[in-house]
Residue, then its C-alpha position, 0 to 999 in steps of 0.5 A: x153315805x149319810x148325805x144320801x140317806x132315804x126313807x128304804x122302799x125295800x125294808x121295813x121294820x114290823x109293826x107291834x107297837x100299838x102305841x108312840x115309840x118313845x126310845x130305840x137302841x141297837x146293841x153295840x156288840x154285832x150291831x144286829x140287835x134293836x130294842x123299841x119302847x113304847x108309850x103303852x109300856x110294850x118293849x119290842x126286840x127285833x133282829x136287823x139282818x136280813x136272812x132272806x138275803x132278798x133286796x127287799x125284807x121285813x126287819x123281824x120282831x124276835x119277841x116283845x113284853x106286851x101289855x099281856x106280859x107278868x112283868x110289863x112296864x105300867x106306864x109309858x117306856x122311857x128309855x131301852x137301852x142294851x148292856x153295852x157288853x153282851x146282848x144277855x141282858x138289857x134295861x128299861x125304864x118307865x113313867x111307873x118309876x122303875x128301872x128294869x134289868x131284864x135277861x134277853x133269853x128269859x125275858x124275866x127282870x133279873x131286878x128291878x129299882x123302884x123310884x119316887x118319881x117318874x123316870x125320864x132316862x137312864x144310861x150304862x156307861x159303854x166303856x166302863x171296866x171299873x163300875x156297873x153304875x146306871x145313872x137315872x133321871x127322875x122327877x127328883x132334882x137328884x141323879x140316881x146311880x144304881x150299881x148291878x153288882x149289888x142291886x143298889x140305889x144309894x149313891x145321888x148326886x146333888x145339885x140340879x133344882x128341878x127334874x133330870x131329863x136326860x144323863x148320858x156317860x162319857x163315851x172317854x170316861x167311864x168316871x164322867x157323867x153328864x146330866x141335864x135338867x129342868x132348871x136350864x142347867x148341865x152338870x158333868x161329875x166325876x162320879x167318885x167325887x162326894x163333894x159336887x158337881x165338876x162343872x156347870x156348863x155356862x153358854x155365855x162362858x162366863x162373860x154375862x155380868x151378874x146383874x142379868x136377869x137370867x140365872x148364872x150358869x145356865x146352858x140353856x134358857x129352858x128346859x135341857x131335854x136332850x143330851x149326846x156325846x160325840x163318840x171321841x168324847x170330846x164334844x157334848x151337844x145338848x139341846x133345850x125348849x129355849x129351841x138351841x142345840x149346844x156344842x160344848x168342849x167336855x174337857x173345858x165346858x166351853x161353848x163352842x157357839x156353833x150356831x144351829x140356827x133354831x131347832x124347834x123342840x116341843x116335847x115335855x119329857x128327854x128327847x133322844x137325837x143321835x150322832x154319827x160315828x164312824x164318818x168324818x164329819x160327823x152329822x147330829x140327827x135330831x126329832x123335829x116335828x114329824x121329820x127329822x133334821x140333819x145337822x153337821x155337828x160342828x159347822x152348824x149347817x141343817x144338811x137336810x130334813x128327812x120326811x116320811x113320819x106322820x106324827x112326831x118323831x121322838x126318837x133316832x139311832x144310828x147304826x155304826x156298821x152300815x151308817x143306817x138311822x131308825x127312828x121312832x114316833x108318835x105314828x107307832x112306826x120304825x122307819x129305816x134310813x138307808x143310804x141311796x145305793x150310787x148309780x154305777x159308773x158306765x166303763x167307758x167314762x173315766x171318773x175324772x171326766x164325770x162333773x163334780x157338781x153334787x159334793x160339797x169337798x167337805x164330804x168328799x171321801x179321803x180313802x184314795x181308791x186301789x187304781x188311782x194307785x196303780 
């Protein structure tokens, strides 16, 4: 379903925003719920589903936080994302250096942190029982954790020397951060530990002498804007201005040199990309210019570009359910990819008989169908 993935002719997600659409995310619980935050500070909620039950629909806008809104975000949102376990509540954060924590039925800010910096990301742990603990990059070289529970901000992290661009939580782990920053680097902590980081990813894996020029330790040769687990967490793939996407061993901080060729990456701020879930193999999805690239995560191979955008995309999600991606730009628009539907087979040709020719047998499905078995 992923290899077929098309700009959908029949749905279309409604135009709010007025501006750029910087971060999209759709909640976990039911897969039915997207937030969209928007470079004029506007958050939008849409409802998925389609209610009409006719092929072809608008993807609704339930409610937003528009310029108009008492509590709106002054500047450009950064991040959305759902609390991971209900839809009560969701968060944002935003160039006007706060983090919000929104309740979904009142759309009022149940809290608020204030930062001294711009705030480039924030992320919820989607697996932690133990700890309500937000992690947010901002302009300051220290990760903050921000605790729900007691509406505090107390808790940093020390050891990035420039800005943090983007966190993302172990999706394994709930202890288990990973943050990347300006000074080229990528740290993963254990968040219970006072002493430092647990590693520093290093894309020459140690083996660079340490006469070169370049600083030791780094993952890449620029700025890492861009961060993503894969869902087993197994696998963290971050991607930088040097143009590279990594893919590392999160238990051994190994790089794992699958090599992605070069994924043109411009922006000055996080970039979100996304991963599959829930199909074998899994395929990276990463803004590139006003398209889309296509990667498979661990051959490296770009599978295909997906065009439909008229200006930069700076943001994909994918959602699990229906193995569908939205992805949001610069052009103020929400496309949604949606798997080709598959010409039915005609009854008189048995599939045996059919050429084989478009599937490469990596991506052939494993689930042997209930005839074959008789």
């Amino acid at each position: 379903r992923v290899l077929s993935l098309e700009l959908n002719k029949d749905r279309d997600v409604e135009r709010i925003h007025g501006s750029g659409i910087n971060t999209l995310d759709i909640e976990p619980v039911e897969g039915r719920y997207m937030l969209s935050g928007g470079s004029d500070g506007v958050i939008v909620l849409y409802d998925l589903e389609n209610l009409s039950r006719k092929p072809g629909y608008t993807c609704k806008a339930l409610f937003s936080v528009g310029r108009s809104h008492p509590d709106v975000h002054k500047f450009s949102v950064e991040t959305v994302q759902w609390y991971p376990h209900d839809t009560g509540m969701f968060t944002s954060s935003s160039f006007d250096k706060t983090l919000k924590i929104w309740d979904t039925n009142t759309l009022q800010p149940a809290d608020i942190f204030h930062f001294e910096g711009t705030v480039y990301s924030h992320h919820m742990s989607p697996v932690a029982t133990k700890h309500c603990l937000i992690a947010v990059g901002t302009k300051s070289p220290k990760v903050q954790l921000c605790d729900l529970k007691s509406g505090s901000s107390s808790h940093i992290l020390q050891g990035h020397r420039q800005e943090v661009l983007a966190v993302s939580w172990s999706p394994r782990h709930e202890y288990i951060l990973a943050t990347g920053s300006a000074d080229g680097r990528v740290k993963l902590w254990d968040v219970r530990r006072a002493s430092g980081c647990l590693s520093t990813l290093d894309q020459h894996n140690g083996e660079k002498s340490k006469a070169s020029s370049e600083a030791a330790n780094t993952a890449h040769n620029g700025r890492v804007n861009g961060l993503c687990y894969t869902n087993d967490g197994l696998h963290l793939l971050t991607i930088g201005t040097d143009d590279r996407m990594r893919l590392w061993n999160s238990s051994t901080g190994e790089n794992t040199l699958v090599n992605y060729g070069k994924v043109s990456n411009e922006s000055r701020k996080g970039l979100k990309f996304a991963i599959s879930c829930g199909c074998k193999p899994e395929f990276a999805f990463v803004p590139h210019g006003s398209n889309i690239a296509v990667y498979t995560v661990f051959t490296g191979e770009l599978i295909t570009l997906l065009r439909g955008h008229y200006s930069t995309v700076n943001c994909c999600v994918f959602q699990p359910h229906f193995q569908e991606l939205y992805s949001g730009s610069k052009d103020c628009n929400i496309l949604a990819w949606i798997p080709a539907p598959r010409e039915p087979v005609p009854d008189d040709i048995s599939e045996k008989s059919l050429p084989q020719q478009h599937l490469n047998p990596a991506y052939e499905d494993a689930w042997s169908s209930s005839d074959d078995e008789g």
